[in-house]
VOGU-3710 file (C-alpha; in Angstrom, 3 decimals, decimal comma):
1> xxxxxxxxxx> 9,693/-10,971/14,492  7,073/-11,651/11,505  4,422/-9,498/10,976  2,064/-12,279/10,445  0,095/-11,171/13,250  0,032/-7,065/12,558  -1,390/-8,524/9,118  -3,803/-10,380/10,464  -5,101/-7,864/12,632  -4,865/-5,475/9,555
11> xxxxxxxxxx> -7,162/-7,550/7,619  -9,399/-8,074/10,514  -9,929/-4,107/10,418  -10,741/-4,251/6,725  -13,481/-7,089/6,962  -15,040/-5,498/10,110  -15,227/-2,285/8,345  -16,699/-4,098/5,026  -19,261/-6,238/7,388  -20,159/-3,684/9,772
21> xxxxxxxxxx> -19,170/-0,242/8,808  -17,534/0,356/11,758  -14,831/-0,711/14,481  -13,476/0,312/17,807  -10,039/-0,461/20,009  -11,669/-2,904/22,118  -13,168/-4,926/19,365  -9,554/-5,395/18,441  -8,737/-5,742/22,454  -11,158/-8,385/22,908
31> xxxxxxxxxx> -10,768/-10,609/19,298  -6,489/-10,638/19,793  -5,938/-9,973/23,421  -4,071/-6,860/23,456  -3,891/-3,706/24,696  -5,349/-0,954/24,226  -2,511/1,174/22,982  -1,525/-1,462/20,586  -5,384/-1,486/19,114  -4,631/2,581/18,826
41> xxxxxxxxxx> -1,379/1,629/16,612  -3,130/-0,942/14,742  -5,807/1,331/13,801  -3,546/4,463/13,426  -1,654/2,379/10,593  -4,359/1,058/8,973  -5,625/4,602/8,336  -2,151/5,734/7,342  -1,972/2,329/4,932  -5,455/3,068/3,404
51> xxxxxxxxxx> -6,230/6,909/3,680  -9,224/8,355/3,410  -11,151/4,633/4,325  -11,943/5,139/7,789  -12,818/8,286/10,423  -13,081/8,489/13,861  -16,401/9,376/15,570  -16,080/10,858/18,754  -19,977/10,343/19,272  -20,154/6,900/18,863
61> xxxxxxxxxx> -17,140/6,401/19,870  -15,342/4,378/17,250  -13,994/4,688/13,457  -16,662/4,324/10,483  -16,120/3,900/7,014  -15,674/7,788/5,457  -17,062/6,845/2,429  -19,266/4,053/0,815  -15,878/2,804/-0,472  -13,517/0,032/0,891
71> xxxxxxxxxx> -10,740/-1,245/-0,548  -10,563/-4,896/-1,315  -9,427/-7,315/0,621  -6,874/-8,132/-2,065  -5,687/-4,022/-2,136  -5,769/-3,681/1,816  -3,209/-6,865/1,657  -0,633/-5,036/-0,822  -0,802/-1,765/1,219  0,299/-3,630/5,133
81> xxxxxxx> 3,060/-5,379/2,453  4,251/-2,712/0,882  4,150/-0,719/4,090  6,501/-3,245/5,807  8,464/-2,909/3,128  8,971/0,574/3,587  10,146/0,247/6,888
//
């Protein structure tokens, strides 16, 4: 199966974050037509992919950007690679 579509979505996370600061499963639910536990994996790896970008809010009730730092588009791209190729 590619992963064409887990990288898309991966990116999606990144430019959401860089546009609006912040994201939440059913953004991802709604744009891709998923499910909710596979928003919860895509955000769970893009956190584990780019540490320290992204923290969850339990009052609002979605992730926000930890810092005023995001990592490129171009960076963000190499991590989902290189963590398929680690699988």
């Amino acid at each position: 199966m590619s992963h064409w579509f887990v990288d898309h979505r991966q990116q999606f996370i990144a430019d959401t974050l860089r546009v609006f600061g912040q994201i939440n499963r059913q953004t991802l639910c709604d744009r891709f037509d998923i499910s909710t536990p596979q928003a919860s994996t895509d955000l769970t790896l893009f956190m584990k992919l780019n540490p320290g970008v992204m923290i969850y809010d339990g009052r609002a009730k979605c992730y926000v950007v930890a810092q005023d730092a995001l990592p490129s588009s171009r960076s963000a791209e190499v991590r989902v690679i290189k963590g398929f190729a680690d699988e």
